[in-house]
N, C-alpha and C positions, 0 to 999 in steps of 0.2 A: 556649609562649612567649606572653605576654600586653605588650598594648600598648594604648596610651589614644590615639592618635593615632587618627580617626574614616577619615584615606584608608588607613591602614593595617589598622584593623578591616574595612571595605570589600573591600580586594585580599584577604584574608584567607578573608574569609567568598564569594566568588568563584572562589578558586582552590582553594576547600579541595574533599580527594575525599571520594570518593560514602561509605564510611565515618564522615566527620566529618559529612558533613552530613545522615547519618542522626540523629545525635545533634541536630542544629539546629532538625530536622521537630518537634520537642517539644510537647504541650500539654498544657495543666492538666488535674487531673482533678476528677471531681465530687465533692461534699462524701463522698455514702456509698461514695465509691473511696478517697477519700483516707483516711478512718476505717480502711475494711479494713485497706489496701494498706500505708501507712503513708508513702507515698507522696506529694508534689506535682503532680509531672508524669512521660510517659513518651511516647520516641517515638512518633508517629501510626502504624500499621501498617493495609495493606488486612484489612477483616473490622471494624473499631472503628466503633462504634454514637459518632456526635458530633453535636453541637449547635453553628450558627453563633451566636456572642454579639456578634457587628460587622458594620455594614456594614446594607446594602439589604436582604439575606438573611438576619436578625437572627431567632431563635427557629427556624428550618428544623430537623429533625434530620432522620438518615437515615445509613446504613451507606458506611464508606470504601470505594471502588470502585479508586483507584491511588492511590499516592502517586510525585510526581513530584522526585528530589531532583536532579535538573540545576535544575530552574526552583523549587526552594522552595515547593511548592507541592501543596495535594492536591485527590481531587475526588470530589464526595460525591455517591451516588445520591439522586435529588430537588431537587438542588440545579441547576438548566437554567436556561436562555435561549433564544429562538429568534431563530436567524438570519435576515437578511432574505429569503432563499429558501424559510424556510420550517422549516429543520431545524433541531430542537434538540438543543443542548449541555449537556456538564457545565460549569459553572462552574469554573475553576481557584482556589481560595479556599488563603490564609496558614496553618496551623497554629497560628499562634499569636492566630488570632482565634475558634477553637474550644474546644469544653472535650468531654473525651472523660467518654461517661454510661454507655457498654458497651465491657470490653475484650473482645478477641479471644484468648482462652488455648488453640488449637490449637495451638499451636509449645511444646515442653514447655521450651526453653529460655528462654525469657520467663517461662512460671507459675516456672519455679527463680528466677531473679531477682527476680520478685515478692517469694516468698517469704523468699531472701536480707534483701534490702530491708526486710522490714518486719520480721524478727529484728533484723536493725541497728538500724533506728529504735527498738525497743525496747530495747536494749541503750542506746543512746546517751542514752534519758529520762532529767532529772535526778530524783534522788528528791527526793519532797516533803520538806520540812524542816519539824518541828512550828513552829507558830507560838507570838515567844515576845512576851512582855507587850507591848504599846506604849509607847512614852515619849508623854506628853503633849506637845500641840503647844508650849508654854511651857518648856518643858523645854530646849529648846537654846536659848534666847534666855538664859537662867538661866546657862547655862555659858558662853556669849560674855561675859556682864556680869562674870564670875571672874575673868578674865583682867587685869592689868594694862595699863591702855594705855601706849602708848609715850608720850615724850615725842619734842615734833618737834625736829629737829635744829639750826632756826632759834634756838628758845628757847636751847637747849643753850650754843650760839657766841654767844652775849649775853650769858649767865653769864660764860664763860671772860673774853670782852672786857673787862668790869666789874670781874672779879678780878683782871686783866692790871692796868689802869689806876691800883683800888685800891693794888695792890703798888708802881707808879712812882713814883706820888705821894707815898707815903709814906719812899721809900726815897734 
């Protein structure tokens, strides 16, 4: 079910489970993934080698340590802060401010859908169409000029009226 209403998207994207919002964790992939892969994007999974593209932590890369899909949220080793006492943390960073540069193909279910995916994607390319002569830019202004123009309607009910009056007059 889809909906355009922004409180609705909202409760939605809140209330939705841990299933859906696996699919939400999503982020881009890198040029030579996407080539491969055939691919855009694919959910973030712990073991995926990313790079932060937003934010304070902008060019960081480093390997997925958890992914957190109560809080939309993941968290990357090298990616720290230190707390006022001293210890430091992972930063909880958006998925969709990353771009994934190393996937993780230990789960053989994933490499199959990879692989699905990018038969589809080739399956779905459209084939090239030879290219055929150009028409000259001049060329459609040439066939606008063919065409008859109308007469405007005004004119038209002038005639009539004039014919009208001729005929009374005379009659």
């Amino acid at each position: 079910m889809k909906t355009t209403q922004p409180r609705k998207q909202r409760k939605m994207l809140h209330l939705a489970p841990l299933h859906i919002r696996h699919k939400h964790l999503s982020a881009p992939l890198s040029v030579s993934l996407k080539t491969s892969y055939k691919v855009s994007s694919v959910p973030v999974r712990s073991g995926d080698t990313v790079r932060v593209m937003r934010g304070d932590r902008k060019g960081l890369e480093g390997k997925v340590t958890e992914v957190d899909r109560k809080k939309y949220r993941i968290l990357i080793e090298g990616v720290t802060r230190e707390k006022v006492d001293g210890t430091t943390i992972l930063v909880p960073i958006h998925p969709s401010k990353v771009m994934i540069t190393g996937l993780s193909l230990d789960d053989k279910w994933r490499r199959e859908s990879l692989k699905a995916e990018a038969i589809v994607g080739e399956a779905e390319k459209p084939e090239e169409k030879p290219v055929e002569e150009e028409k000259k830019p001049g060329a459609a202004k040439k066939e606008r000029k063919r065409k008859k123009p109308r007469k405007p309607a005004a004119k038209k009910a002038k005639k009539v009226k004039a014919e009208k009056t001729e005929g009374s007059e005379s009659g």
